[in-house]
C-alpha positions as CSV (number, residue, x, y, z in Angstrom):
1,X,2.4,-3.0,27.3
2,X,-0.9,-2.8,26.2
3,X,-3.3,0.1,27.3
4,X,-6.9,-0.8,28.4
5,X,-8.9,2.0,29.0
6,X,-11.2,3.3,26.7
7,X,-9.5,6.3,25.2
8,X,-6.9,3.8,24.2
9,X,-9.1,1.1,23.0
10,X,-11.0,4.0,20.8
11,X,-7.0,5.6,19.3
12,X,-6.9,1.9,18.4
13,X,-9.3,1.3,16.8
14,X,-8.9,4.8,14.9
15,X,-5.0,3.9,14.1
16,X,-6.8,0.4,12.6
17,X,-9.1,2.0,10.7
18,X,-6.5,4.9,9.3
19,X,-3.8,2.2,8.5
20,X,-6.4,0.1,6.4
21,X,-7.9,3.0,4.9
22,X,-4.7,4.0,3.9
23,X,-3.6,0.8,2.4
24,X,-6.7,-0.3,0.2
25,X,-5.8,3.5,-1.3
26,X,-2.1,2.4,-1.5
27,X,-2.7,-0.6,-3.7
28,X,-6.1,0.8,-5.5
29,X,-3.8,3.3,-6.8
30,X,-1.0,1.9,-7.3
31,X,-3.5,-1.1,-9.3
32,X,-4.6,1.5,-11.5
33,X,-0.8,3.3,-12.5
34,X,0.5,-0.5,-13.5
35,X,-3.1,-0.7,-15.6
36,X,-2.6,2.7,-17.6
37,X,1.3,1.6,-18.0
38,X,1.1,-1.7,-18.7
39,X,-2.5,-2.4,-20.4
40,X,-3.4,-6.2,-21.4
41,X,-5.9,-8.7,-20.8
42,X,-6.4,-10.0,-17.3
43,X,-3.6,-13.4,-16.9
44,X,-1.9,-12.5,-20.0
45,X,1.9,-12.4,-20.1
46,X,3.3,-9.4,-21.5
47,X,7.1,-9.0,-21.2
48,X,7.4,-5.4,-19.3
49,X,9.4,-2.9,-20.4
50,X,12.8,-1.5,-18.5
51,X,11.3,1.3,-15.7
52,X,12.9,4.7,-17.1
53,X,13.8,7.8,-15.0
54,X,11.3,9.7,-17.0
55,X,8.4,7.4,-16.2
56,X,7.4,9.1,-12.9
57,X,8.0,7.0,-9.6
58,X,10.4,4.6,-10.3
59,X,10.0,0.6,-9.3
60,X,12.0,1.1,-6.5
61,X,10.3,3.5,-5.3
62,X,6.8,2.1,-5.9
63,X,8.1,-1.0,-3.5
64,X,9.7,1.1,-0.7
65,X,6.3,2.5,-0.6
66,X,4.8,-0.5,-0.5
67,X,7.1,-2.3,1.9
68,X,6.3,1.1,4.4
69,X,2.5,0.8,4.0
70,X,2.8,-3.0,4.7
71,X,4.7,-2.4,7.8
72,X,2.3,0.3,9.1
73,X,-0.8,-1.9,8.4
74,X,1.3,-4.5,10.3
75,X,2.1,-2.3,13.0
76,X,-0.9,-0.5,13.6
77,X,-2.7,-4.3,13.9
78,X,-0.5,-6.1,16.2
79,X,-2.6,-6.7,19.0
């Protein structure tokens, strides 16, 4: 069911804007945490070290929150 007024159209709109906002933030940081951990050229191969329990958020982590974000951004579009 899809609401039409204009209060509605405007909350969308604002959910839109949130959800992307939030997103670009997401993967801006998360860009910038697998650049300090993992420095080297731009296309080069590196072979990545094993993700530790001291080493902050852990992969699976960082891809739950990923997967979440995704699916809000998704959600928060469908139209």
């Amino acid at each position: 069911m899809h609401s039409t007024g204009k209060i509605a159209r405007l909350g969308q709109r604002l959910i839109d804007g949130a959800a992307k906002s939030l997103a670009e933030d997401f993967f801006r940081r998360f860009e910038e945490e697998l650049q300090r951990r993992y420095p080297a050229a731009a296309g080069e191969v590196v072979a990545l070290p094993a993700p530790t329990a001291s080493a902050g958020l852990s992969v699976w982590v960082w891809g739950i929150i990923a997967v979440l974000v995704a699916a809000a951004v998704h959600l928060a579009t469908r139209g």
